[in-house]
C-alpha positions as CSV (number, residue, x, y, z in Angstrom):
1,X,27.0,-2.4,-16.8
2,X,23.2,-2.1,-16.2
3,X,21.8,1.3,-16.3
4,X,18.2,2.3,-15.3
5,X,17.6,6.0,-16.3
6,X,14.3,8.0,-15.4
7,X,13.3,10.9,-17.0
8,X,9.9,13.0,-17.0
9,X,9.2,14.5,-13.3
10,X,8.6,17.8,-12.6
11,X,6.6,20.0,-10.8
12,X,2.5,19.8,-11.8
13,X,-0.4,21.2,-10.0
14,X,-2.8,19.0,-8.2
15,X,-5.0,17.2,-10.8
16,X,-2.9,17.5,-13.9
17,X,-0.6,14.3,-15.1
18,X,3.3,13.9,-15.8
19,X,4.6,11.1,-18.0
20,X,7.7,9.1,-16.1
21,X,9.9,6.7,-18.6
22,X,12.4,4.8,-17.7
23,X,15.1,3.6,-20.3
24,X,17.3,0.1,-19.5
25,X,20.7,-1.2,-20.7
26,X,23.1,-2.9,-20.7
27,X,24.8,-6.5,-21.1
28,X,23.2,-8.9,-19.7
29,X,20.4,-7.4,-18.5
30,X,16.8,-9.0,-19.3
31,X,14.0,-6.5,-19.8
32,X,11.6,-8.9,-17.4
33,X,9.6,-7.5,-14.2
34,X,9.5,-4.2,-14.1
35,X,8.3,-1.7,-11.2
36,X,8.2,2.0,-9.9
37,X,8.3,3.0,-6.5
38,X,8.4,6.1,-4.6
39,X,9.9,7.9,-2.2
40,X,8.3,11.0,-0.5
41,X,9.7,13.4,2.2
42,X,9.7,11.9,5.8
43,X,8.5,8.3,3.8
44,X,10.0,4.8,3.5
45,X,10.3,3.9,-0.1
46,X,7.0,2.1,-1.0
47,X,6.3,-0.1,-3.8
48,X,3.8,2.0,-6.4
49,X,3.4,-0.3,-9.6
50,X,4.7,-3.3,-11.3
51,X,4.3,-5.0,-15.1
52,X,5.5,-8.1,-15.9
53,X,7.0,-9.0,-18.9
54,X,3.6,-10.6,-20.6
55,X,2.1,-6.7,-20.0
56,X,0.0,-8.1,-16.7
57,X,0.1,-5.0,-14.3
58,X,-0.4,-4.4,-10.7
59,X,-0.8,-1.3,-8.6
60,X,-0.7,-0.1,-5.3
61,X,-4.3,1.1,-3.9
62,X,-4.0,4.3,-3.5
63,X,-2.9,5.1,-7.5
64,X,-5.1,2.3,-9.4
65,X,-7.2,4.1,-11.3
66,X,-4.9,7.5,-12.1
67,X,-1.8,5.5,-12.8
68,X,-0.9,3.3,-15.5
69,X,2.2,1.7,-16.2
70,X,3.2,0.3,-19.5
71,X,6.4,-1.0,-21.5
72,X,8.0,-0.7,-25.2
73,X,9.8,-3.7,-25.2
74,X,11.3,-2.6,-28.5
75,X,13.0,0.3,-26.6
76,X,13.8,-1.5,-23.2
77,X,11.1,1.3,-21.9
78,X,9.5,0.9,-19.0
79,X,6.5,4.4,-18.7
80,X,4.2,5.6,-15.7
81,X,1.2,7.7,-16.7
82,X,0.3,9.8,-13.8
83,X,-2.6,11.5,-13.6
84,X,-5.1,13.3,-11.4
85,X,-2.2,13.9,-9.1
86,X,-2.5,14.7,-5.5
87,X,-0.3,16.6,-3.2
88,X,0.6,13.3,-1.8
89,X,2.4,11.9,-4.7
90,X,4.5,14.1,-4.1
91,X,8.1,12.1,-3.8
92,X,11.1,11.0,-5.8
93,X,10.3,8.0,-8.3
94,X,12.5,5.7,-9.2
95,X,12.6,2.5,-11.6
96,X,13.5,-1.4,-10.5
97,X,14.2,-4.3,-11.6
98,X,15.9,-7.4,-10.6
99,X,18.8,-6.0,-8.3
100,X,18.7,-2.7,-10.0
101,X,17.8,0.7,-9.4
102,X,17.7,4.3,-11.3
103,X,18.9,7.2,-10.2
104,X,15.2,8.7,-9.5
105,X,12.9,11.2,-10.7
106,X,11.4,14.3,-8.2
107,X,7.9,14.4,-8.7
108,X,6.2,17.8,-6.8
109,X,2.8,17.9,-6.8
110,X,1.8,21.6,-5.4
111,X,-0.6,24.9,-6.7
């Protein structure tokens, strides 16, 4: 059975940075594509970054530049670094690939 588990949220004031990480297994699965999206309270889920398995990356607008994503494939370890966070980042995070999703990580962003 596939598992996607997410670790590292928390709750961070407004410009400092959290680590997200995002551990896969199980049979089967291949560590390709990988992506984080988000969550936040009253949103849709949106789409927030994405690395393919050759390392290229791609981010949404409003996080290039503060976020990176990146990927141990070693570990089957997908990471988000966040940082300058804003209040509006605020949201649950979760990790996806193929037809799978984590469980999600809460993110707060507040002083």
């Amino acid at each position: 059975q596939v598992q996607l588990v997410e670790s590292g949220g928390g709750l961070v004031q407004p410009g400092g940075s959290l680590r997200l990480s995002c551990a896969a297994s199980g049979s089967g699965f291949s560590f390709n594509t990988m992506a984080w999206y988000r969550r936040g309270p009253d949103k849709e889920r949106e789409w927030v970054a994405t690395i393919a398995s050759a390392g290229t990356t791609y981010y949404e607008s409003s996080v290039r530049g503060r976020f990176a994503i990146s990927r141990d494939n070693a570990k089957n370890t997908v990471y988000l670094q966040m940082n300058s966070l804003k209040p509006e980042d605020t949201a649950v995070y979760y990790c996806h690939s193929d037809k799978y999703w984590g469980q999600g990580t809460q993110v707060i962003v507040s002083s």
